[in-house]
C-alpha positions as CSV (number, residue, x, y, z in Angstrom):
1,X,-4.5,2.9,14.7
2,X,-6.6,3.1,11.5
3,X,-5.0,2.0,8.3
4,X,-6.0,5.2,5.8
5,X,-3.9,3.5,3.0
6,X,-6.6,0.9,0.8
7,X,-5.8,-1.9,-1.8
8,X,-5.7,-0.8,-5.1
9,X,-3.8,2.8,-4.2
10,X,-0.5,3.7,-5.8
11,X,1.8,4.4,-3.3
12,X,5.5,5.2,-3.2
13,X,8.3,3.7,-0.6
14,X,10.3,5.3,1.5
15,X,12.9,3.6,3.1
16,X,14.5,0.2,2.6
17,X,16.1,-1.6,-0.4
18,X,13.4,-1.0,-2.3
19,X,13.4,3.2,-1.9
20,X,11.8,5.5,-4.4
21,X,9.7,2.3,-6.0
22,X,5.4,2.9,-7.1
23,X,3.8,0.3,-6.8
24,X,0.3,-0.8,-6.4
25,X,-1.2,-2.1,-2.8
26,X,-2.5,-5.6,-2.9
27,X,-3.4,-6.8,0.7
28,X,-3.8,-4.5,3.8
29,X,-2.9,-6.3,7.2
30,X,-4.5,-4.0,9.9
31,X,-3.5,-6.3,12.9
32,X,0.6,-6.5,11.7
33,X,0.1,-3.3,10.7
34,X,1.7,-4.0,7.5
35,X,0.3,-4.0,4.0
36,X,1.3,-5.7,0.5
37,X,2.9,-3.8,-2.3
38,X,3.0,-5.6,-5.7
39,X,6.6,-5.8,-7.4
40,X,7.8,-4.6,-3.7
41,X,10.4,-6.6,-1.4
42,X,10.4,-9.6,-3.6
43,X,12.0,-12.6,-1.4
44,X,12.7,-15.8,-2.2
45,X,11.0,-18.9,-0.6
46,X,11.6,-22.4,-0.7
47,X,8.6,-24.3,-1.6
48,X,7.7,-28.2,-1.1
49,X,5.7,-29.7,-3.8
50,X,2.7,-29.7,-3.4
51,X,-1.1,-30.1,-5.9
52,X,-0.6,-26.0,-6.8
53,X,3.4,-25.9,-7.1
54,X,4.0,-29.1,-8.5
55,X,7.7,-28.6,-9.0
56,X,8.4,-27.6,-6.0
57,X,11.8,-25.6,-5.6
58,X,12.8,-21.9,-5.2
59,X,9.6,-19.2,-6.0
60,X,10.2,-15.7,-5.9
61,X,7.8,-13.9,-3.6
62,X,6.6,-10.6,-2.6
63,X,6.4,-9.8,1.3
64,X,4.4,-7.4,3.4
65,X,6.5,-3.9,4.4
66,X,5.6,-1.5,7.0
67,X,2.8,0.3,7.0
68,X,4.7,3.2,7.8
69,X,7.3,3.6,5.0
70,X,5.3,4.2,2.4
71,X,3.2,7.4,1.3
72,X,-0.1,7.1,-0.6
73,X,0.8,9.0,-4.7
74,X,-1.6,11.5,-5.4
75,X,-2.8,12.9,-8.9
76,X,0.4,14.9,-9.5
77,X,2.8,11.7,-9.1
78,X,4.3,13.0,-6.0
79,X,4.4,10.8,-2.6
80,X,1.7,12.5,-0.1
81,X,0.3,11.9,3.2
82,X,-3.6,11.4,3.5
83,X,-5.8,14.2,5.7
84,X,-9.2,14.0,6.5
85,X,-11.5,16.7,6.6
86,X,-15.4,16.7,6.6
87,X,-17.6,17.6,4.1
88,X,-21.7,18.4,3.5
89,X,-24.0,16.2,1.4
90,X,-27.6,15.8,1.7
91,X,-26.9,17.7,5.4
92,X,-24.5,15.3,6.5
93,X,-21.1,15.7,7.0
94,X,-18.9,12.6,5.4
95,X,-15.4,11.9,5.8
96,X,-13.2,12.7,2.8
97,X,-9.6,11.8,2.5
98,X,-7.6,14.3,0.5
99,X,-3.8,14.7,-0.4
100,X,-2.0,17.3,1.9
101,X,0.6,18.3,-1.4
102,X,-1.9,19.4,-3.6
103,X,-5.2,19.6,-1.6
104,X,-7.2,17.3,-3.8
105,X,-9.5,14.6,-3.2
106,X,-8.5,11.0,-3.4
């Protein structure tokens, strides 16, 4: 299945502890089918030392969610899921992604 969420989108989650939170996508993981939402299911993870984390210790972390509990934000600020339709330029038709809620472009 094609992932048609991209990094860099807003998008809004839907289920878990973290329910109702925006937050901006940071990695997409296509094979997991899983992707990384910044200030989203923040875990914590014991570290070693090590040359980057000197001190070692307890480091708060975010960890990749399911792709399919979130929805992509559109322009209006409410959670939408992503259509495709095809559009003419130059006499080819191009995929477009657009927000079903309000019909608009993304």
């Amino acid at each position: 299945m094609k992932m048609r969420i991209k990094k860099g989108e807003i998008v809004q989650v839907l289920s878990g502890n973290d329910k109702g939170v925006s937050g901006r996508v940071l990695e997409v993981y296509p094979s997991k089918n899983k992707i990384l939402v910044e200030g989203v299911n923040i875990r914590k993870k014991h570290m070693k030392p090590n040359p980057k984390n000197q001190q070692g210790g307890i480091v708060s972390k975010e960890m990749p969610i399911d792709y399919s509990n979130v929805l992509i934000v559109d322009s209006d600020k409410n959670a939408s899921r992503i259509g495709i339709r095809f559009e003419e330029k130059d006499g080819k038709s191009i995929p477009v992604r657009y927000a079903k809620t309000n019909d608009k472009n993304l």
